[in-house]
FIRO-350385 format. One record per residue: y, z, x of N, C-alpha, C in turn; residue in one letter. Coordinates in nm, 2 decimals. Example, Ala and Ser with C-alpha at 12.3 -4.5 7.8 and 13.67 -1.06 7.14 Angstrom:
REM FIRO-350385
- n.north; n.up; n.east; ca.north; ca.up; ca.east; c.north; c.up; c.east; rest
- -0.57; 0.78; 1.32; -0.45; 0.78; 1.23; -0.33; 0.78; 1.32; a
- -0.22; 0.71; 1.28; -0.11; 0.71; 1.37; 0.00; 0.79; 1.29; s
REM end
This chain:
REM FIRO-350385
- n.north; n.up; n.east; ca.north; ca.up; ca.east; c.north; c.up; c.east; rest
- 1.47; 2.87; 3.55; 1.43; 2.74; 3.51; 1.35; 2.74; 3.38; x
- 1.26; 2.81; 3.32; 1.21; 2.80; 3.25; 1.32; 2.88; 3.16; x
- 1.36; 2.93; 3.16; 1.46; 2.98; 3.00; 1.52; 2.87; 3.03; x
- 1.57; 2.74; 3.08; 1.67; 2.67; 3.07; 1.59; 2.58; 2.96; x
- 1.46; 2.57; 3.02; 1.37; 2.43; 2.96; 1.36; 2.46; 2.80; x
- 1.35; 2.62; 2.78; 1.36; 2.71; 2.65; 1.43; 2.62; 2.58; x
- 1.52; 2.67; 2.59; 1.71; 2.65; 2.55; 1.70; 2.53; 2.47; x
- 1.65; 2.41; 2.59; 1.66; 2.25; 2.56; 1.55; 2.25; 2.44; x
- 1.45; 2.31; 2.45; 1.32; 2.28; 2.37; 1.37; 2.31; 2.23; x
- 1.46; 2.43; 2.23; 1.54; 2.50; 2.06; 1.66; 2.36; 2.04; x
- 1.68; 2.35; 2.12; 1.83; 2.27; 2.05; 1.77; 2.12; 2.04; x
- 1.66; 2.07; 2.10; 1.60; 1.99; 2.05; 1.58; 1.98; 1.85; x
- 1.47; 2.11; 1.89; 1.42; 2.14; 1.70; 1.53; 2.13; 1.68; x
- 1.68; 2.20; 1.67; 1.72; 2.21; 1.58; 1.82; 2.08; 1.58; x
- 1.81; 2.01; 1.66; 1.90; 1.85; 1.64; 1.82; 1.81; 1.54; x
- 1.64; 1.81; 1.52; 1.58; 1.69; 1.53; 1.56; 1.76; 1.31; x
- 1.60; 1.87; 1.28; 1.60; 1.97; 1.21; 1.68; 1.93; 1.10; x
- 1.83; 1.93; 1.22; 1.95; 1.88; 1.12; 1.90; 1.74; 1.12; x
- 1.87; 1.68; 1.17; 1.86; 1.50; 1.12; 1.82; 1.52; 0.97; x
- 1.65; 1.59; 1.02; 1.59; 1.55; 0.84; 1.66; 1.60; 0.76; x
- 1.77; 1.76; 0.74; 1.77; 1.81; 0.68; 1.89; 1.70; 0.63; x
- 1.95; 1.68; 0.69; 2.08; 1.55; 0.66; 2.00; 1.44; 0.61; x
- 1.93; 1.37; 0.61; 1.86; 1.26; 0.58; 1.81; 1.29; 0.43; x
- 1.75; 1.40; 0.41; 1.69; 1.43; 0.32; 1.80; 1.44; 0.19; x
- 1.91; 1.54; 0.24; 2.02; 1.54; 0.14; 2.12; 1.41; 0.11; x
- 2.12; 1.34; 0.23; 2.19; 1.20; 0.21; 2.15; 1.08; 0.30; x
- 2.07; 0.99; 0.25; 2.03; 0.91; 0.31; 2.10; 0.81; 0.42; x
- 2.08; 0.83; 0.51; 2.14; 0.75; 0.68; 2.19; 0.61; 0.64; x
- 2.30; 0.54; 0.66; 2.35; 0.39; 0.65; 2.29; 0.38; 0.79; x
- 2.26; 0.22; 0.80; 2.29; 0.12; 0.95; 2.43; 0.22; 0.97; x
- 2.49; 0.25; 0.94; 2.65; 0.27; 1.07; 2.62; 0.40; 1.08; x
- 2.58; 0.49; 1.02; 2.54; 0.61; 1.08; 2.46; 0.61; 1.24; x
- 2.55; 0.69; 1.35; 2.46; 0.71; 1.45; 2.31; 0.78; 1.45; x
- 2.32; 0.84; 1.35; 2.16; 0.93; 1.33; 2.05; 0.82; 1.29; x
- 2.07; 0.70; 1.24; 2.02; 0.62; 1.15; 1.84; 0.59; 1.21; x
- 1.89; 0.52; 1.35; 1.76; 0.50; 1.43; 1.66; 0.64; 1.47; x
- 1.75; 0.79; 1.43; 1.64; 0.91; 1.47; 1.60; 0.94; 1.34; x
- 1.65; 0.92; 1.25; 1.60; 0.93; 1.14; 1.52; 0.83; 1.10; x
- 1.46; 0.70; 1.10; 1.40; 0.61; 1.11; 1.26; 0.65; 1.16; x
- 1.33; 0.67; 1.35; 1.18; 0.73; 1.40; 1.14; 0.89; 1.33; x
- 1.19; 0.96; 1.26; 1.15; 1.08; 1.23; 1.00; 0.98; 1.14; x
- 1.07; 0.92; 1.02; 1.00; 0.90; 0.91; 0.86; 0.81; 0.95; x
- 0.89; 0.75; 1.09; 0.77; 0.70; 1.12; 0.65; 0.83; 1.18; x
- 0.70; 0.92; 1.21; 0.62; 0.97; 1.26; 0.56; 1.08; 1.14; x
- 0.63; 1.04; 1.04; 0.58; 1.16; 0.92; 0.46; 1.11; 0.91; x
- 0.43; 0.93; 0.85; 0.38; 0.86; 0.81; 0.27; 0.86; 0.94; x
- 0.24; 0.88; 1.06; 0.16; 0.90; 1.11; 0.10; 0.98; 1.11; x
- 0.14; 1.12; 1.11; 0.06; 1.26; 1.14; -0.02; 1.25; 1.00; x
- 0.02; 1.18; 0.86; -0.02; 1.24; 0.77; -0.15; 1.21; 0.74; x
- -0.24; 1.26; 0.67; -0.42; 1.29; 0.67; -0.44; 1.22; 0.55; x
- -0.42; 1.15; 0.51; -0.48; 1.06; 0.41; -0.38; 0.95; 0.30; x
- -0.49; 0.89; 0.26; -0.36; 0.75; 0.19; -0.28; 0.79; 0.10; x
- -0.28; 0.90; 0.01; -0.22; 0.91; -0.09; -0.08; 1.00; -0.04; x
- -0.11; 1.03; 0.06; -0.01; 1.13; 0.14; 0.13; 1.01; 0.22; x
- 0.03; 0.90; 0.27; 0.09; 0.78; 0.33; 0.21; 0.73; 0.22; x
- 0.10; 0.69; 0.11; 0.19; 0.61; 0.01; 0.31; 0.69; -0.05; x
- 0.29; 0.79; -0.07; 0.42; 0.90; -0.08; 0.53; 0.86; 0.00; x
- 0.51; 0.90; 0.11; 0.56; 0.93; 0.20; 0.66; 0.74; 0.25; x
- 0.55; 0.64; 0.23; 0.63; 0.53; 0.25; 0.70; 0.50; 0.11; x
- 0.67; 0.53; -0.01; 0.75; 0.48; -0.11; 0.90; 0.59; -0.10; x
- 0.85; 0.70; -0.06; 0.97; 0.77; -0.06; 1.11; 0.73; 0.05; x
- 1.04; 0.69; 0.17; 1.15; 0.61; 0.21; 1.25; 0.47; 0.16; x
- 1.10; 0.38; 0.15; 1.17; 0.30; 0.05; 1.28; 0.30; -0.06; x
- 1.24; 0.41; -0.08; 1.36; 0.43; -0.20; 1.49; 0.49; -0.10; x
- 1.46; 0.55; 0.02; 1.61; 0.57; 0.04; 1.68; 0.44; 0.08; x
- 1.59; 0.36; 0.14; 1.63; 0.22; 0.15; 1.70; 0.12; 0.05; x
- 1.64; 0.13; -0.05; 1.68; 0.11; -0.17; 1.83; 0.17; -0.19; x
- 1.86; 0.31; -0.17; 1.98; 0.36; -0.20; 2.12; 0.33; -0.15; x
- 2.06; 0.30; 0.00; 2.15; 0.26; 0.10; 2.18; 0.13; 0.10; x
- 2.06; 0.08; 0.08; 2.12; -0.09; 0.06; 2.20; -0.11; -0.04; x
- 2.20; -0.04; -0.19; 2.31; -0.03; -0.30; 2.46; -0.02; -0.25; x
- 2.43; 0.10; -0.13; 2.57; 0.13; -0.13; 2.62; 0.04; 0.01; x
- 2.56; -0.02; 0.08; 2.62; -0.12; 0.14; 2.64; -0.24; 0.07; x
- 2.57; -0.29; -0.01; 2.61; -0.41; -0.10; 2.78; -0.42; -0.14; x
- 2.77; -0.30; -0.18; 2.89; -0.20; -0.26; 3.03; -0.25; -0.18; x
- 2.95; -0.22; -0.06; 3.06; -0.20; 0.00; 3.12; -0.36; 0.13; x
- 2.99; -0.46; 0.04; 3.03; -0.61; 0.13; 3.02; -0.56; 0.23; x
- 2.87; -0.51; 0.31; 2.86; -0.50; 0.43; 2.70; -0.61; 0.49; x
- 2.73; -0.76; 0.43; 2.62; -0.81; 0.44; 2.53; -0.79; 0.55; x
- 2.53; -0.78; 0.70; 2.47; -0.79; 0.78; 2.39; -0.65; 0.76; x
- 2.45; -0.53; 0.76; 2.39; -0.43; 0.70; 2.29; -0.47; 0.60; x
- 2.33; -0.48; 0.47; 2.23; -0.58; 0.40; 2.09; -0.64; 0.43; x
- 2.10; -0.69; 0.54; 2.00; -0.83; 0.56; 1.92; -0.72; 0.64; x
- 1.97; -0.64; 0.70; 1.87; -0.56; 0.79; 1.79; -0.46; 0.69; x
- 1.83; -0.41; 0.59; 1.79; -0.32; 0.50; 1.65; -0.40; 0.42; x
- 1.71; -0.55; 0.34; 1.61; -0.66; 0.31; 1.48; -0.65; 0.39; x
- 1.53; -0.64; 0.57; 1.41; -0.69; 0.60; 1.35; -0.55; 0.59; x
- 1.39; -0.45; 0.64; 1.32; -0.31; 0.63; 1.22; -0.27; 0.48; x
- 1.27; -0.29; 0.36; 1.22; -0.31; 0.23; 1.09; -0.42; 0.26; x
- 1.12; -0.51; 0.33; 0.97; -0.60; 0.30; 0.87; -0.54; 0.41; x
- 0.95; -0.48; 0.50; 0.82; -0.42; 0.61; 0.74; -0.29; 0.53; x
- 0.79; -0.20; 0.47; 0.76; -0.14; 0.36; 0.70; -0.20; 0.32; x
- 0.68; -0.30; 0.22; 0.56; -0.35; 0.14; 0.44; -0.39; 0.15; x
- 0.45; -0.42; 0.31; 0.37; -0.48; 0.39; 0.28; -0.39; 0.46; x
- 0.35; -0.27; 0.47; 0.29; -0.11; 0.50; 0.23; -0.04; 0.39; x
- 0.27; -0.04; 0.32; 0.19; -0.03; 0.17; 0.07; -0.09; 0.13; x
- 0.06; -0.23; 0.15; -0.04; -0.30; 0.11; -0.16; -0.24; 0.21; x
- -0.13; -0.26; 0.32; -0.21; -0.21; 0.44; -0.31; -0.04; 0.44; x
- -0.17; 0.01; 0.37; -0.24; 0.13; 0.36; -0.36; 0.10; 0.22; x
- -0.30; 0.06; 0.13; -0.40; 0.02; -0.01; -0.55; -0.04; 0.04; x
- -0.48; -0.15; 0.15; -0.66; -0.18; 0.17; -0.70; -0.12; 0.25; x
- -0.68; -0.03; 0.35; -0.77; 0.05; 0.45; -0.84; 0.12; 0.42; x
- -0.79; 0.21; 0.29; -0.87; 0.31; 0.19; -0.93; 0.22; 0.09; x
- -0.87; 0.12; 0.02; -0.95; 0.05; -0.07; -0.98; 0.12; -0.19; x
- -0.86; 0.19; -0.22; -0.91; 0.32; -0.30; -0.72; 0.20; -0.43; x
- -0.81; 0.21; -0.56; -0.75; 0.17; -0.66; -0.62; 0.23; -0.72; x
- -0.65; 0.32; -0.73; -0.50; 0.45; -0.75; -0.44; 0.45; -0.67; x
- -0.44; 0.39; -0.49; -0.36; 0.40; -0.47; -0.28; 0.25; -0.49; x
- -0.36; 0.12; -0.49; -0.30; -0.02; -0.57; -0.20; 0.03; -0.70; x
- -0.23; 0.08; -0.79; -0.14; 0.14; -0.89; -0.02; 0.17; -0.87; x
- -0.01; 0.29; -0.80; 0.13; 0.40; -0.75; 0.18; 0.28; -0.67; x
- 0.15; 0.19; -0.59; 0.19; 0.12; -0.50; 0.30; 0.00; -0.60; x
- 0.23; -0.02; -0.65; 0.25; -0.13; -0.75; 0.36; -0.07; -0.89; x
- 0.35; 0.00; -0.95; 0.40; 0.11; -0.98; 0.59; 0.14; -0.95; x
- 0.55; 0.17; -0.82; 0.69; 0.19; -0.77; 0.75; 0.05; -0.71; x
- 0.67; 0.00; -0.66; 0.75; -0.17; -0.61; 0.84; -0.24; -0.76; x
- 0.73; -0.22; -0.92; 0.81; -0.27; -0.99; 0.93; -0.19; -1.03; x
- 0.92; -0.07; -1.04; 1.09; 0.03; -1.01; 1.16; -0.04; -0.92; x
- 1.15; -0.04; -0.80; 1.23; -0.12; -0.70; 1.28; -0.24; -0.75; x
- 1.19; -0.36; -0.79; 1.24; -0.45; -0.88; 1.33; -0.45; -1.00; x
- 1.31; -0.34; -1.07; 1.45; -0.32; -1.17; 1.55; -0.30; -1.11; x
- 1.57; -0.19; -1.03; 1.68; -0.18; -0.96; 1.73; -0.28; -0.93; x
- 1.68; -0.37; -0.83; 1.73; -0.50; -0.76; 1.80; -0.55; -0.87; x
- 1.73; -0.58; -0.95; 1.75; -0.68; -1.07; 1.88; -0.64; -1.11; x
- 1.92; -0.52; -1.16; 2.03; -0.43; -1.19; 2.11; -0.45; -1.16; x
- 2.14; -0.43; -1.00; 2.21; -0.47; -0.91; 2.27; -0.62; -0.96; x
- 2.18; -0.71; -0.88; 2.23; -0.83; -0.90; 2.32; -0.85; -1.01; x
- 2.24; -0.81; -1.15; 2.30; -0.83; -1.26; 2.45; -0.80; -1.33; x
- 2.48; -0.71; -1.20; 2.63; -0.61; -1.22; 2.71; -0.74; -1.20; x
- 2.70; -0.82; -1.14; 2.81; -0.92; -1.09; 2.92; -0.86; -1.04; x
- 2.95; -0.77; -0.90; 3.06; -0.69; -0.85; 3.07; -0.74; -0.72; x
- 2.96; -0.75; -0.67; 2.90; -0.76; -0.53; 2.97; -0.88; -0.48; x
- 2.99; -0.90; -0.37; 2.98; -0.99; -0.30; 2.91; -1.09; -0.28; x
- 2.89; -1.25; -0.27; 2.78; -1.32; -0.27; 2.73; -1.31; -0.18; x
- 2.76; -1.27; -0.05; 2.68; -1.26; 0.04; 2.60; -1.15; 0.02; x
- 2.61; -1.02; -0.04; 2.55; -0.93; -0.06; 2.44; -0.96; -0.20; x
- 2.50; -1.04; -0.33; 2.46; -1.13; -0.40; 2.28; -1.16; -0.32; x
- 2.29; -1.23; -0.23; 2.20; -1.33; -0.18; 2.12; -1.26; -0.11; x
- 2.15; -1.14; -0.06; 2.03; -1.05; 0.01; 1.96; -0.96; -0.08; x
- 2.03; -0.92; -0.18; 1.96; -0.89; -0.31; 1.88; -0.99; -0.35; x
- 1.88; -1.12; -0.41; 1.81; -1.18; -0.46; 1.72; -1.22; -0.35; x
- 1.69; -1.17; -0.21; 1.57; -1.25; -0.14; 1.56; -1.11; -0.15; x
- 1.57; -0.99; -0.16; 1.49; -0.89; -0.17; 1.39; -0.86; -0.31; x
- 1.47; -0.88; -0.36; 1.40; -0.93; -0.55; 1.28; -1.03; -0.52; x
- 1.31; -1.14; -0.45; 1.20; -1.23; -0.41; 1.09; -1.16; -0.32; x
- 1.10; -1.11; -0.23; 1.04; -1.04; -0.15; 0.95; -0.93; -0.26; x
- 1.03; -0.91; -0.31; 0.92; -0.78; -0.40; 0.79; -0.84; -0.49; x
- 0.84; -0.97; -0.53; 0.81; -1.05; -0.66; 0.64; -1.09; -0.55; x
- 0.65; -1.15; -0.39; 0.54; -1.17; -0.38; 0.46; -1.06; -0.31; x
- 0.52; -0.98; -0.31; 0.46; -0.81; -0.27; 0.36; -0.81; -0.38; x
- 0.45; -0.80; -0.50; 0.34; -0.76; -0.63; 0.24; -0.86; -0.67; x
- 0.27; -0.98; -0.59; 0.13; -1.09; -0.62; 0.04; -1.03; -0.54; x
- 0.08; -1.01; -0.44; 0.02; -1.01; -0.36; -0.12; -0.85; -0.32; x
- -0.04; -0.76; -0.36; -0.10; -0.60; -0.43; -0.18; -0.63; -0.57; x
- -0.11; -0.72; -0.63; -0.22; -0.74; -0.75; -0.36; -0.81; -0.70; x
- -0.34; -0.94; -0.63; -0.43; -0.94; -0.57; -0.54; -0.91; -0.50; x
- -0.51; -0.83; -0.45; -0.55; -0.71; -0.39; -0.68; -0.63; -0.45; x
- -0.58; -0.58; -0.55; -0.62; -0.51; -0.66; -0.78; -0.56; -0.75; x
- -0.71; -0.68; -0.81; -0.82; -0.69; -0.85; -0.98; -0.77; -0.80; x
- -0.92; -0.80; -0.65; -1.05; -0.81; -0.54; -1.14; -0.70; -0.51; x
- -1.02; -0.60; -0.53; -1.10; -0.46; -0.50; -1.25; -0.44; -0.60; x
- -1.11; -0.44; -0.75; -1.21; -0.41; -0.87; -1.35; -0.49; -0.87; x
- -1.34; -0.65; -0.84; -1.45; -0.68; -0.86; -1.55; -0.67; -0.74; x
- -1.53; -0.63; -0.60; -1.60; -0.57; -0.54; -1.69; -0.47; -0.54; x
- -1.61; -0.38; -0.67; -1.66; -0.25; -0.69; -1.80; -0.27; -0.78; x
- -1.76; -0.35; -0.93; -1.84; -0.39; -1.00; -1.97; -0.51; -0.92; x
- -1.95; -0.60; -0.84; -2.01; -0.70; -0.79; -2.15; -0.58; -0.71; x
- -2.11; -0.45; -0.65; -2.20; -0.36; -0.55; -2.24; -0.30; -0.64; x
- -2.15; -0.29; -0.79; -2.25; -0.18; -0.90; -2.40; -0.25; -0.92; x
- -2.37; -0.40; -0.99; -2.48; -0.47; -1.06; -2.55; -0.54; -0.99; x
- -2.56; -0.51; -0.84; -2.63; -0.59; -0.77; -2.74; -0.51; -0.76; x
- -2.79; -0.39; -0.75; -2.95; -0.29; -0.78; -2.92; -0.19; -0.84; x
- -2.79; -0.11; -0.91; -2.81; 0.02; -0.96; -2.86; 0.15; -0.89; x
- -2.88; 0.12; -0.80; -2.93; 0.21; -0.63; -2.83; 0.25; -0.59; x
- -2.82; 0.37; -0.52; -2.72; 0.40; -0.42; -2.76; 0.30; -0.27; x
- -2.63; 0.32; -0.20; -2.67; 0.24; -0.09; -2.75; 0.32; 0.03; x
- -2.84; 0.23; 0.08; -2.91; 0.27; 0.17; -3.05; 0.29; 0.10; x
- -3.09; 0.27; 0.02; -3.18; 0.32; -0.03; -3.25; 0.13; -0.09; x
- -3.38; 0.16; -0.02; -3.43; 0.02; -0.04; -3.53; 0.02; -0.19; x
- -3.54; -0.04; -0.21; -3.63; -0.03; -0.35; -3.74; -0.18; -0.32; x
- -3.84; -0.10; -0.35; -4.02; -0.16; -0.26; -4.00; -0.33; -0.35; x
- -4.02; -0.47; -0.34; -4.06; -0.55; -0.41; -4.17; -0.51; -0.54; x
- -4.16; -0.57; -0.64; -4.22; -0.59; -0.75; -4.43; -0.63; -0.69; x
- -4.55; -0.55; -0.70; -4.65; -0.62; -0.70; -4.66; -0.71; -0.82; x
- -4.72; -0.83; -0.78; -4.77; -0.89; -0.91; -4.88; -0.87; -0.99; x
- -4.96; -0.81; -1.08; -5.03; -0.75; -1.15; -5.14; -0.84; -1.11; x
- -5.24; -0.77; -1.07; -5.40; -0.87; -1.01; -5.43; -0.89; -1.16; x
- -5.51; -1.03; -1.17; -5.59; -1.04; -1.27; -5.75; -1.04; -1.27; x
- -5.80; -0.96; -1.32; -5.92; -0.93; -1.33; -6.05; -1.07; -1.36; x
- -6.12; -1.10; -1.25; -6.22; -1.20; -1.26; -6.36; -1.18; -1.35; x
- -6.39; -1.06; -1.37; -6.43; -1.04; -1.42; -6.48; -1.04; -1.58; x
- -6.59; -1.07; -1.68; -6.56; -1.11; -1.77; -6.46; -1.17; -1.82; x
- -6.52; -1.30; -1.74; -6.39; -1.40; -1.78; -6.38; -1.48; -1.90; x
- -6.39; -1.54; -2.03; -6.43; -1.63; -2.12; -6.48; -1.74; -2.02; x
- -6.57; -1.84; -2.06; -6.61; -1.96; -1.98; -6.59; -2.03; -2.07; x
- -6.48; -2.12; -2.03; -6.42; -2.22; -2.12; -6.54; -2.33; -2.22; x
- -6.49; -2.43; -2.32; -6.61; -2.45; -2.38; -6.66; -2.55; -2.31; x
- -6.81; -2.57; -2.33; -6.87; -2.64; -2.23; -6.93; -2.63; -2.14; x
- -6.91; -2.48; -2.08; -6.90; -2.41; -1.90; -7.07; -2.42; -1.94; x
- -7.13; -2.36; -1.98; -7.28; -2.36; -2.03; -7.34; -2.45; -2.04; x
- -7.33; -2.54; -2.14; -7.43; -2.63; -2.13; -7.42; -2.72; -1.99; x
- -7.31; -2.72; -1.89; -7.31; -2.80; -1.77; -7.39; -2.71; -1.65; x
- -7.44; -2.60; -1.72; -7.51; -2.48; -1.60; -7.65; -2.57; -1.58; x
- -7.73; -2.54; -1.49; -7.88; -2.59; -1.44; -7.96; -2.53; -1.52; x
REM end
């Protein structure tokens, strides 16, 4: 029993082995049977991984296979393919943004933004070829659209961050946690005081 469970456990790896190793060299269509294990592979890259810049990698890089695939289904007037690919591209974006604000970390707004407008030339490209199909036509241009309020929307983002950053700089110049005592107001001395004019001759 147990060398059988062995056996399954190896041909497991090595199915799940060839996927990426196939994925990696040629990215999965919707009509590829592998398409949905290669999908969940890349979700689960994007989970195990230890920090955002690892994330954003890791989701732009898919995206772009998305990107490549959707080319070649356009290509090939496979609209419905298409529309599924569109919506996959905008869940990407949306996973991106997410990742940008959890860390809240500016460089990665950049790289994010960065590659989304690559994405956008491409699209643009595309469309521009005039070969395509209109129906494929039309899922390109709501993907172009889709990108267009991605990037408002990351810019946004963006520069809420920045002024968050600056609004915590000049608000005490203190690190945080650290309280700084109120201001005393300088006592003034009663003492030798001038006696205004007059003060004298009104004395007894």
């Amino acid at each position: 029993m147990k060398n059988v469970t062995v056996i399954m456990l190896v041909v497991l790896m090595l199915s799940v082995g060839g996927v990426v190793l196939a994925a990696q060299a040629e990215p999965f269509t919707p009509a590829d049977p592998f398409f949905e294990a290669a999908r969940g592979l890349e979700q689960a890259q994007v989970n195990l991984s230890e920090n955002g810049e690892e994330q954003v990698e890791l989701l732009n890089l898919f995206a772009e296979r998305r990107m490549f695939v959707l080319g070649k289904m356009a290509e090939a007037g496979q609209p419905d393919f298409v529309a599924e690919l569109v919506d996959e591209l905008k869940g990407f974006d949306g996973r991106l943004e997410q990742v940008a604000k959890d860390f809240n970390d500016e460089e990665l707004y950049e790289k994010i933004i960065e590659a989304n407008q690559q994405r956008g030339v491409r699209l643009q490209e595309l469309i521009d070829d005039g070969e395509l199909p209109q129906e494929a036509l039309d899922g390109m241009q709501k993907a172009l659209d889709n990108q267009a309020m991605a990037m408002e929307k990351l810019q946004e983002a963006l520069n809420n961050a920045g002024l968050a950053g600056e609004q915590t700089e000049d608000r005490s110049g203190v690190p945080d946690g650290v309280t700084v005592p109120d201001q005393a107001q300088p006592e003034v001395p009663t003492d030798n005081v001038p006696e205004s004019p007059g003060e004298e001759n009104r004395r007894p």
